[in-house]
C-alpha positions as CSV (number, residue, x, y, z in Angstrom):
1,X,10.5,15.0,-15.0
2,X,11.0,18.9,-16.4
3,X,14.5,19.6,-14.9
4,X,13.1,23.2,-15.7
5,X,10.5,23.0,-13.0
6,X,12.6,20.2,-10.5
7,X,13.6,22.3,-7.7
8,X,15.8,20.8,-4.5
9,X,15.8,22.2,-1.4
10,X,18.0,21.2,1.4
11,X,18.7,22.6,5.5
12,X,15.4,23.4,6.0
13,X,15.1,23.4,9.7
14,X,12.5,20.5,10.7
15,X,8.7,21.4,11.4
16,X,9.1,24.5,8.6
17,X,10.3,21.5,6.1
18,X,6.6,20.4,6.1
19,X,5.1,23.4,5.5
20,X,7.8,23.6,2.6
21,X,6.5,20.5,1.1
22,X,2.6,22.2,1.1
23,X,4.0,24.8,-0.8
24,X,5.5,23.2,-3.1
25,X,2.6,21.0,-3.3
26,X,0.7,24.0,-4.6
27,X,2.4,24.2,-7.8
28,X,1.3,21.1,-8.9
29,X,3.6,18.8,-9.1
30,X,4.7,15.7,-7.5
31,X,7.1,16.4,-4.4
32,X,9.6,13.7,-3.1
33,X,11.0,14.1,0.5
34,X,13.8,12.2,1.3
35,X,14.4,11.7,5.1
36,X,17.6,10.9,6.9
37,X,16.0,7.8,8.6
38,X,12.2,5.9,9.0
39,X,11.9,8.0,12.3
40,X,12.4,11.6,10.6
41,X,10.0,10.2,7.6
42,X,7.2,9.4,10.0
43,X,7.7,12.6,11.8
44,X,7.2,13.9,8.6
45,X,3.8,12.4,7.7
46,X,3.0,13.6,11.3
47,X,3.8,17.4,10.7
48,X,2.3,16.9,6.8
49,X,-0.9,15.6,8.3
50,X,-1.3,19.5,9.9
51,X,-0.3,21.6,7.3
52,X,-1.6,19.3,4.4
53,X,-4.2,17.0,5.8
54,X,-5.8,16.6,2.3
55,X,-2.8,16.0,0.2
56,X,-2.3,12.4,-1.2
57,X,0.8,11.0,0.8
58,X,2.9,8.1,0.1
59,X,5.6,6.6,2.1
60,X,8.3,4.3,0.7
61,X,10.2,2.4,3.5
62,X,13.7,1.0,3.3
63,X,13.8,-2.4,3.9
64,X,14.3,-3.7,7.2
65,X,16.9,-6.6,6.6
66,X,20.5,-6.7,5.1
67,X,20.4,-9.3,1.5
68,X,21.5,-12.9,2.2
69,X,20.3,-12.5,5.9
70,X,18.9,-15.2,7.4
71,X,15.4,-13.1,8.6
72,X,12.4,-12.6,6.6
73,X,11.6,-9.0,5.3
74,X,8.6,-7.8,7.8
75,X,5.6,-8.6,5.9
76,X,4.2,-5.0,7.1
77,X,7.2,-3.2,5.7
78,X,7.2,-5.4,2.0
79,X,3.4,-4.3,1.9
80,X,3.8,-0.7,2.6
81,X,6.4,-0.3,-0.2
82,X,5.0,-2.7,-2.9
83,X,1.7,-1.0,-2.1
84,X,3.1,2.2,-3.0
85,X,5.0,1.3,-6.0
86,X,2.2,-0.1,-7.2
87,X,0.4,3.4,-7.1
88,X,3.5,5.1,-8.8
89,X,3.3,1.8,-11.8
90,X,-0.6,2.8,-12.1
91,X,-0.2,6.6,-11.6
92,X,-2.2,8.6,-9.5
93,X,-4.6,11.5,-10.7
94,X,-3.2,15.4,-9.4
95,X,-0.1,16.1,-7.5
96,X,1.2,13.9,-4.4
97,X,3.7,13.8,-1.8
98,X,6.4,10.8,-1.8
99,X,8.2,10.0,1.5
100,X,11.0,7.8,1.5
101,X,14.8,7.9,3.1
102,X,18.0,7.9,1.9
103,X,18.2,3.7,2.5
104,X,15.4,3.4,0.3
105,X,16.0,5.6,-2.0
106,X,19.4,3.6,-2.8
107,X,18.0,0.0,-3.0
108,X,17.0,-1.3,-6.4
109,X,13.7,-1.6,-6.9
110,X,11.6,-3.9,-9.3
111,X,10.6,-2.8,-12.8
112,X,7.3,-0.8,-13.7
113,X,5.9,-3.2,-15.9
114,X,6.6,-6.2,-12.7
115,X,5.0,-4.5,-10.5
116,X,1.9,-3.6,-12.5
117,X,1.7,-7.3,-13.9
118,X,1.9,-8.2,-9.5
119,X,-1.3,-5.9,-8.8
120,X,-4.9,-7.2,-8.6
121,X,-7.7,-4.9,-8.5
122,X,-12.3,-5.3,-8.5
123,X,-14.9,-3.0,-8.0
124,X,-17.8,-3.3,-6.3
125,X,-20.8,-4.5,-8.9
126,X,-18.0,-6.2,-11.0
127,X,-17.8,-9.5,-11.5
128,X,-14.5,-10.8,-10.5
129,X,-12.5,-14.9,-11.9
130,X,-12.2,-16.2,-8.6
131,X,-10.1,-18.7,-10.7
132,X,-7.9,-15.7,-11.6
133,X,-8.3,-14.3,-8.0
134,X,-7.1,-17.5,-6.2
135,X,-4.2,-18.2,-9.1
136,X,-3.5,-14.4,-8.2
137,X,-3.2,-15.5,-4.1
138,X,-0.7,-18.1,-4.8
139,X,1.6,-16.2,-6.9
140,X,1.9,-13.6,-4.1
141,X,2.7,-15.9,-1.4
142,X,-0.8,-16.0,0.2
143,X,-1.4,-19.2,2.2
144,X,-4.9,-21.3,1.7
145,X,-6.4,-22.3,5.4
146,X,-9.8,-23.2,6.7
147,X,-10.2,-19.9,8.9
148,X,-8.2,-17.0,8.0
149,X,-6.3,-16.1,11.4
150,X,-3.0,-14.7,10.7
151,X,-1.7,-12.0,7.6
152,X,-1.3,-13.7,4.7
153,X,-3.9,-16.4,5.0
154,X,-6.7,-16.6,2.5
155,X,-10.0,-18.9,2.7
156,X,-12.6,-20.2,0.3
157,X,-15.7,-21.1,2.0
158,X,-18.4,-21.7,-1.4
159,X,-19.0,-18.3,-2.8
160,X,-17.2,-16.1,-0.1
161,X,-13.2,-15.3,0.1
162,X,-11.5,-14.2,2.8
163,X,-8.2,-12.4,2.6
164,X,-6.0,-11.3,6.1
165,X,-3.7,-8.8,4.0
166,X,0.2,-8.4,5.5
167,X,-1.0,-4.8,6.2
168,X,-0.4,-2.4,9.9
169,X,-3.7,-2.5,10.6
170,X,-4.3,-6.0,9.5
171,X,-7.8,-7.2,9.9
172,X,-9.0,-10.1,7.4
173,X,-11.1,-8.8,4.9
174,X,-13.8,-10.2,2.9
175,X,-14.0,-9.1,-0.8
176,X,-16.6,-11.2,-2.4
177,X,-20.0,-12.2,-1.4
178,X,-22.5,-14.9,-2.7
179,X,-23.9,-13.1,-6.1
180,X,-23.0,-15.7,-8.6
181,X,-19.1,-14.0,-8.9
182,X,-20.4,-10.6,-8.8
183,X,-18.5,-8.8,-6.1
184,X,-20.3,-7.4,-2.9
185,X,-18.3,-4.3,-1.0
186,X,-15.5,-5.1,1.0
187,X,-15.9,-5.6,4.9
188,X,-13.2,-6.0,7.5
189,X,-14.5,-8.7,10.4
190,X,-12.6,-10.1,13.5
191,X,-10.0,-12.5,12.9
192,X,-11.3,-14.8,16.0
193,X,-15.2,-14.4,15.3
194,X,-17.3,-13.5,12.5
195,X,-19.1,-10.4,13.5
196,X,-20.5,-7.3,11.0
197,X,-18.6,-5.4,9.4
198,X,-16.8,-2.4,10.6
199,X,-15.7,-0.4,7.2
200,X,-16.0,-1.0,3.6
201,X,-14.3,-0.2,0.3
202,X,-15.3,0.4,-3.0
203,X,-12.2,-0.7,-4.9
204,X,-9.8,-2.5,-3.1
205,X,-6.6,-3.5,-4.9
206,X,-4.3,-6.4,-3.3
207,X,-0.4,-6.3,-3.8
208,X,2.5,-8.7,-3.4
209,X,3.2,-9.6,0.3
C-alpha cells in the first residue's frame, strides 16, 4: 500500500463512520474498517448498505473458538472468512470495503499462494474435470452421500453433482448438468425435495469449509 495515500481515522462517532467509509471509498482505494466486535461490524454493513449500497463489501470474521478447544470452528463462520480471503488471493477489480474486527485482525491467517491453490472455480459453457472437481471435494473436507441434506455433503448421481455449501444461507446447489462435462448454470433446490430452481449463477467458485 502507498503510505502516501493510507489515511487512518479513528473516534468517528457511529452511523457518521459509514458515511466516512463512502467517502473514502470515493477516492479509489481499498478501505479497511476494523470494528471493536462482530456486532459493531455487522452494524456496519447495515449502515454501509444505505449510504453505499453499490460498493463491493467484504466481511472478515474472527474466529469463533479459542486453539486447542475441544469445539469445531462453525462451518458458517470458516466459510465467510476463507470466502473472503480467497477474493483478496484472486484480487478484485475497483475499490472495496473490508470489514473485519480487532480479534480477526490479530489471528494469523494462511498464506496467499494456500489459499489460491484451496479455491475452485467454472463457468457456465465450460467444461469442468469432475475428476478434478470431486478430488477438489475431498481435500476440503466435503462429505460424499447419496442425497445431499446437510452443509458439507456432496452427491454424484451420473452426470449431475450436488454440492450443500457450509454457507448462511445454505441451500444445496447443483453446478453441473448432463452435457457430456460441460457445465449447465447453477441452481439452488430444496434440500428435502427436488423442485426448480430458485436462482442461478454464472460463475460460482467453491472455497475450503
Amino acid at each position: 500500500m502507498n503510505r502516501e495515500n493510507h489515511i487512518t481515522l479513528s473516534g468517528a462517532p457511529e452511523g457518521f463512520d459509514a458515511r466516512l467509509l463512502a467517502r473514502e471509498l470515493g477516492r479509489g482505494g481499498p478501505v479497511v474498517h476494523v470494528a471493536r466486535d462482530d456486532k459493531r461490524m455487522e452494524a456496519m454493513r447495515a449502515a454501509l448498505a444505505f449510504f453505499a449500497p453499490d460498493a463491493p463489501v467484504l466481511t472478515l470474521p474472527a474466529w469463533d473458538c479459542v486453539p486447542y478447544d475441544r469445539v469445531s470452528p462453525n462451518p458458517e463462520v470458516s466459510a465467510q472468512r476463507m470466502a473472503t480471503l480467497a477474493a483478496l488471493a484472486a484480487g478484485l477489480d475497483g475499490p472495496f470495503i473490508l470489514l473485519t474486527t480487532l480479534n480477526a485482525a490479530t489471528q494469523r491467517l494462511p498464506a496467499r499462494e494456500v489459499v489460491k491453490a484451496s479455491c475452485f472455480s467454472a463457468k457456465v459453457g465450460s467444461r469442468v474435470n469432475e475428476a478434478a472437481l470431486r478430488d477438489y471435494l475431498v481435500r476440503m473436507g466435503f462429505s460424499q452421500t447419496s442425497t445431499v441434506s446437510e452443509p458439507g455433503d456432496y452427491a454424484i448421481r451420473g452426470g449431475i453433482i450436488d454440492i450443500f455449501p457450509p454457507v448462511r444461507r445454505g441451500r444445496p446447489s447443483r453446478p453441473l448438468g448432463r452435457c457430456a462435462g460441460r457445465r449447465a448454470p447453477v441452481r439452488r433446490r430444496h434440500p428435502t425435495h427436488d423442485r426448480k430452481a430458485v436462482d442461478r449463477r454464472s460463475c460460482p467458485r467453491r472455497y475450503p469449509r
